[in-house]
N, C-alpha and C positions, 0 to 999 in steps of 0.2 A: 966971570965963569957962571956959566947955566946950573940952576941948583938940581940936583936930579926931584923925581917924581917923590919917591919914599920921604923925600925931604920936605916938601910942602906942607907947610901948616895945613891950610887950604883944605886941600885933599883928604888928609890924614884926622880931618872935624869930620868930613861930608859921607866918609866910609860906613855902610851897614855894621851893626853891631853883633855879633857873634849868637849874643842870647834871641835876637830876632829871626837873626838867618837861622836857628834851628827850631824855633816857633811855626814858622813859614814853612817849612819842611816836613813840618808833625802835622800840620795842618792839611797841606797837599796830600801826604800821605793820606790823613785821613777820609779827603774827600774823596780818593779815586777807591781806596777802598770801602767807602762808605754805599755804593751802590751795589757790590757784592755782596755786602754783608745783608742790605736790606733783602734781596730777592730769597734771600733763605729765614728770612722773617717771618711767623707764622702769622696767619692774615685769615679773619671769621669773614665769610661772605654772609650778605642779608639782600633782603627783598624790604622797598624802601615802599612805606605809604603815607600817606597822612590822611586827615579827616579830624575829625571833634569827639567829643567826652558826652558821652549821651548816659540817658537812665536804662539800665539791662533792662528791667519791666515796663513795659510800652505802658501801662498804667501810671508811672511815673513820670511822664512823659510830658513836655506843655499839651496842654489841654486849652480848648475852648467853651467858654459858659456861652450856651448858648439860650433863645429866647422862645419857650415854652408855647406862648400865645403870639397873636397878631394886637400890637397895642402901639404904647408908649411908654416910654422909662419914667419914673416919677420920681426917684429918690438912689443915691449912691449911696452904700453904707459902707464904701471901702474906698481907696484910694490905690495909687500907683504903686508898688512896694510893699506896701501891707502886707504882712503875717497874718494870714487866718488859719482858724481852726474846721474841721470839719462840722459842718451843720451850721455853719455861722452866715448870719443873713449878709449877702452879696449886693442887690438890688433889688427894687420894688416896680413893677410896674401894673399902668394898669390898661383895660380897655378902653377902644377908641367910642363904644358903645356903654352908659354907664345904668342900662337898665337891661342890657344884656343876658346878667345873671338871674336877675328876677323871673324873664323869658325862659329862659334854659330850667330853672326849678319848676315853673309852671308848666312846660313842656316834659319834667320827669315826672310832675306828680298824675299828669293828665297817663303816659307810659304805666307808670304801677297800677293806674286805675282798670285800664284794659287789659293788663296783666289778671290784676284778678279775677277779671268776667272772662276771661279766657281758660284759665286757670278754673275759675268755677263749674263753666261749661264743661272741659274736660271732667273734671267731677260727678258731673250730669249722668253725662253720658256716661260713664264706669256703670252707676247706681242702676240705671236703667241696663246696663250689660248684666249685671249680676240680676234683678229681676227674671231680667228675659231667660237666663240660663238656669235660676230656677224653675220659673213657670214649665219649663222644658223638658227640665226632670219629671215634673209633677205629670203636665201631660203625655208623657211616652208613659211614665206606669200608669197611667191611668188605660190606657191605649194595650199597653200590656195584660193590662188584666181583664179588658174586653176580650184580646186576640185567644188567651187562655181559657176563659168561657166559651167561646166560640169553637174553642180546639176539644173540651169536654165536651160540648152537646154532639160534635160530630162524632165522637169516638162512642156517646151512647145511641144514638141514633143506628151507626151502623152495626152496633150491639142488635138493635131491633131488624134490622136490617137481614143480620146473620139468622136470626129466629124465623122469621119470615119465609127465608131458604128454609131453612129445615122443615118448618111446616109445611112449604109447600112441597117439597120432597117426598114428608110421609104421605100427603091427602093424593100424589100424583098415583102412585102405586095402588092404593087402597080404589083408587078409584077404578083403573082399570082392573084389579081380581072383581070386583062387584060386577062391573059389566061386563066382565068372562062370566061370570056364576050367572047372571042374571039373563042372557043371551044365551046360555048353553042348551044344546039340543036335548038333553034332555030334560030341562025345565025343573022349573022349582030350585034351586039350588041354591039361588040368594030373592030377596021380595024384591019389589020396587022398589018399596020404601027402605033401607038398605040400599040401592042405586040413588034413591034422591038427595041421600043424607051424606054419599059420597059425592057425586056430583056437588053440592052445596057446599063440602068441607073445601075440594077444588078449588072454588069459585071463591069461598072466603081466603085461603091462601095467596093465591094470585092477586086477590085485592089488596093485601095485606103487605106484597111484596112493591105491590106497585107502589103502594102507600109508602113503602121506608124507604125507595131507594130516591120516590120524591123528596121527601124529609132527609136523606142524606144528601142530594144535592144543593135542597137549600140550603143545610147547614155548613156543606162545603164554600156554600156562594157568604152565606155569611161570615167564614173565616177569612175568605181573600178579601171580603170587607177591611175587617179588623186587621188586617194587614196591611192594606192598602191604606190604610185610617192610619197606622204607625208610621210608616212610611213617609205619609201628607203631613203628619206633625213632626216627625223627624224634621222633614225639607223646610216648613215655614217656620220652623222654630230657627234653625240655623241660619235661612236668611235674614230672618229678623238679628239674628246676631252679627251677621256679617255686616248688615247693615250699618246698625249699633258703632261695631268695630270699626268698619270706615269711615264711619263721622268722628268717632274719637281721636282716627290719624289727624282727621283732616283739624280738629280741635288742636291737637299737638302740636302739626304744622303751625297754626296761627300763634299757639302760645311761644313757640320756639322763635318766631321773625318778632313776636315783643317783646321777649326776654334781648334778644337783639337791638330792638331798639332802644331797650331801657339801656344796655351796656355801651352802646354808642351815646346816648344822651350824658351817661355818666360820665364816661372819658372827657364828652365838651365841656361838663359841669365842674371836673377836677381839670382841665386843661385851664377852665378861665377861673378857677381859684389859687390856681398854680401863681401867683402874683410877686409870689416871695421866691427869689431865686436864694440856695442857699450852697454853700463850700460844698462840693464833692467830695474832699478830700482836703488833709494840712498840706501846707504850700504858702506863696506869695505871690501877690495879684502882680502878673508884669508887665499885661497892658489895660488899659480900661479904651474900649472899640467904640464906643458910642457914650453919646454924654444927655444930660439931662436939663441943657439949658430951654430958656424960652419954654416952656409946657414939655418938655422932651422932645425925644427924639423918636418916630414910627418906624417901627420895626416890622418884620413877619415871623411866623414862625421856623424855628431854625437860622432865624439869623446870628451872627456871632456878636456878643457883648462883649466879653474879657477874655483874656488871654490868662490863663490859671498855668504855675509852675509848680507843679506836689514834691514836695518831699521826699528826696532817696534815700529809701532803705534797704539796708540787708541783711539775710541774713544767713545766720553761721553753719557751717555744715556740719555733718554727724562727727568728721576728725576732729573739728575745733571744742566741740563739745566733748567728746573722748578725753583730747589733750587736760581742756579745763579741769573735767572731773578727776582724771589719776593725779595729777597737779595738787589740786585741795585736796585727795585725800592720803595721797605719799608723800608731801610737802618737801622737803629741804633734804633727808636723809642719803646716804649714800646708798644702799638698797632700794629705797625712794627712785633716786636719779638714775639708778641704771633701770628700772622695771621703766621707767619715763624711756629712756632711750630704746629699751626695747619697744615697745608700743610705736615711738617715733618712726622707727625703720620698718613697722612690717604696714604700717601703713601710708610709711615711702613708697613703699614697694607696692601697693593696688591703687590703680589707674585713677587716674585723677577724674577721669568722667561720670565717676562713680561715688555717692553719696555726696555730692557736691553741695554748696546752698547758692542761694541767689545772690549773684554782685550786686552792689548799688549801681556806683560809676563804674564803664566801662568804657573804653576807645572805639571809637567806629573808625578805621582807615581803609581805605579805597589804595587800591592794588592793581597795578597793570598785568591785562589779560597773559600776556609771555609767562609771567611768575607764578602767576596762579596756582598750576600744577604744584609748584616748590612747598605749597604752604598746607599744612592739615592742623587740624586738632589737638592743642597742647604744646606744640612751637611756643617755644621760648622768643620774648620778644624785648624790644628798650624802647622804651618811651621816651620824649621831651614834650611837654606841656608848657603850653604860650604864658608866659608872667613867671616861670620860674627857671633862673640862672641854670645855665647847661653847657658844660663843655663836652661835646659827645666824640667819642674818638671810633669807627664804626667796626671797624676790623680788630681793635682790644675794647670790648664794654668793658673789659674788668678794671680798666685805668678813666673810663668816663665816669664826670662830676656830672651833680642834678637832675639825673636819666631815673626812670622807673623799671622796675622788671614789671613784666606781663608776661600770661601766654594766653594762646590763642584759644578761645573759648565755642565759637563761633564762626564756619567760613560759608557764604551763600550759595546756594546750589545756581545760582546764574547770574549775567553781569548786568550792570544798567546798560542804560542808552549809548555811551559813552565806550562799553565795551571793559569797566574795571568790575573788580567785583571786591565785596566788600565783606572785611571780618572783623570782629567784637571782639575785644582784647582784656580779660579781667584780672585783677592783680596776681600775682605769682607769691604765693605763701611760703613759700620755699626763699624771698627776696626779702619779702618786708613791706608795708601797706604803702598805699599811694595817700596824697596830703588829703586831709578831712572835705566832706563834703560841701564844708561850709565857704572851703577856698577854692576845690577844686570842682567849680561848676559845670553845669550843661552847657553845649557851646562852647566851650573853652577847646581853639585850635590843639592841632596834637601832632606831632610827627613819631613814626615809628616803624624801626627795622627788627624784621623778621628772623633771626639768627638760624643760617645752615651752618655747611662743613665748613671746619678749618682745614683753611691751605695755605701754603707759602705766598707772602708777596707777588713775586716773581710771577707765581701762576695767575692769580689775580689780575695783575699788570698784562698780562698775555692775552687774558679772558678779555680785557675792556679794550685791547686794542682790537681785540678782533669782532665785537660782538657777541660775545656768547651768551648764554644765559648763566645763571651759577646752578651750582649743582647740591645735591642733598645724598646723606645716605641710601645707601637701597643694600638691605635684606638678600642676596643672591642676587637674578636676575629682574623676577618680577615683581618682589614686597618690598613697600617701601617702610622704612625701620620710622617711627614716629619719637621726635625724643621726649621723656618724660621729665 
């Protein structure tokens, strides 16, 4: 007899187990629902760049020491890595020429020497300007006081002049009643002698007249003298000054092209003692560009010797100092901590672009052009920096390990070659600082997303299947809301 099915050992081993088959069932379940449930999962969009950790202050910045003179290096006083301090002797070099300088002093002091005969000339000439401008006084009043003699004699002159008229006036009249009386028919009236004595008065006025109005002419001719005498010393007095004056430019001109050349001899004289190159700034030397074997190495001027890295600093802004000081001076107290919290919130509340201080390290990330738009000023940002452990999850920061906060400090008014454009990302004081300067260096790669709106999964998934770009707040139509 055939044993039935239910009866088979066999079988009745090889049968799924009841706890699995409802394992397998929770699980199916959960996968097909598992897609549902994600599209309604709230999902951050960001704007994705990378780039490096540079210094905010371009003065911080690698630097190059470069080579004052044309010469040769003669001595290292520094090595690869070395710490130095500011003012601390870098390198020595010297000229290819070792009598060079001697040349160059004998060449300044031959420059001052012509400076001063220049110098003195202009001197000169001054001495003889002020001469001459006295003399010039002295001869118009002297010239003056001719012309004023000259203008009294005229004015008595024609005093005699006016008398003269009047005499001759009375003697005209007198004369003719004498020769009515003397001529008249009936005779005897007046003597001759009476007509001769008239007649002669006549004769001496008209002479008298002739006499002064000579004497006023020439005394007239001698005033246009003495004026024209003012005049001629007026005009060779001032050109002797204009003279004067002209030479003194030209004195000036010369002194000014040697005061020139002494300032150019001086610069060569301080360029070729310039020998000692020293620290610009603290920092550490990170390359050495040229070496000092075999006699050295010839250089020119402006060529590059080392590679100088300064020191990043920063500093705190007027909040941080605010915080400090209510801090130390309301300490621990419950009154204390809320007057803290108050001050905290009101200057949550004004714009962070405002009283700001300088970051040390910042992020430089390069951004493609499409995004650009998306990105302004105090965008909230996540960093991962190369050498430190990071699990970044892009759409929840809030659950990402070893990410930085940032916001956006910085976005460039135009893109490179390339078509990205590039923004400067400095720590977000609202997060918590990024690692020390001392770990986290310049050049140290970076990646980092920009945080827009949150939207659902689903939407998200939608956006990247079709291309979109992401999107941001906006304010109505046309402001866009900036988050703080």
């Amino acid at each position: 007899m055939t044993p039935r099915p239910h009866e088979l050992s066999a079988l009745r081993f090889a049968k799924t187990p009841a706890l699995t088959r409802r394992v397998s069932k929770i699980l199916l379940a959960f996968l097909v629902i598992l897609p549902a449930a994600l599209v309604l999962v709230p999902w951050t969009q960001s704007v994705y760049g990378t780039g490096k950790a540079i210094a905010f202050n371009p003065v911080q910045r690698p630097q190059f020491v470069v080579s004052p003179i044309e010469g040769r290096i003669k001595k290292w006083y520094v090595r690869e890595g070395q710490r130095v301090s500011v003012g601390q002797r870098i390198v020595e070099m010297v000229d290819n020429d070792p009598n060079l300088e001697m040349r160059l002093l004998d060449e300044e002091r031959a420059t001052l020497d012509r400076l001063r005969a220049a110098e003195g000339r202009v001197r000169d000439i001054e001495a003889r300007i002020r001469n001459l401008e006295s003399s010039r006084e002295l001869a118009i009043a002297v010239q003056q006081s001719i012309l004023r003699q000259e203008q009294a004699r005229v004015q008595g002159i024609e005093q005699e002049l006016i008398e003269a008229r009047a005499s001759l006036d009375a003697a005209e009249p007198n004369f003719k009643r004498q020769k009515d009386l003397y001529e008249n028919k009936l005779g005897g009236l007046a003597s001759k002698r009476d007509l001769e004595l008239a007649i002669q008065s006549l004769e001496t006025g008209q002479a008298k007249l002739r006499a002064a109005e000579a004497k006023v002419r020439l005394a007239k001719a001698a005033e246009r003298a003495a004026q024209d005498g003012l005049g001629k010393v007026e005009a060779d007095t001032a050109a002797m000054i204009n003279l004067e004056t002209a030479s003194r430019r030209s004195a000036e001109a010369d002194t000014a092209g040697v005061r020139r050349d002494k300032a150019q001899i001086e610069v060569r004289v301080a360029r070729q003692r310039a020998q000692y190159i020293d620290a610009p700034s603290d920092g550490i030397i990170f390359r050495l560009l040229a070496n000092a074997e075999q006699g050295g190495i010839l250089v020119k001027p402006g060529e590059r010797l080392a590679v100088l890295v300064p020191d990043v600093k920063s500093s705190e802004s007027a909040d941080n100092i605010a915080v400090s000081e209510v801090v130390g001076v309301l300490g621990a107290s419950a009154n204390g901590m809320t007057l803290l919290a108050t001050n905290l919130h009101a200057m949550s509340a004004r714009t962070f672009l405002t009283d700001r201080g300088t970051p040390g390290i910042v992020a430089e990330l390069l951004i493609d052009g499409n995004d650009f738009p998306l990105v302004s000023e105090g965008d909230k940002v996540r960093l991962q920096f190369e050498g430190w452990p990071a699990v970044q999850f892009v759409g929840w920061p809030s659950v990402a390990v070893g990410t930085f906060g940032g916001q956006v400090r910085l976005v460039d008014p135009t893109s490179n070659e390339k078509g990205q454009f590039r923004i400067l990302v400095e720590p977000d004081p609202q997060i918590g600082p990024w690692p020390d300067e001392k770990y986290l260096r310049q050049g140290v790669r970076a990646q980092g997303w920009v945080m827009l709106r949150s939207v659902t999964l689903g939407w998200e998934l939608w956006r990247q299947l079709n291309g979109f770009p992401p999107a941001r707040e906006y304010d109505g139509a046309k402001t866009r809301k900036v988050k703080k």
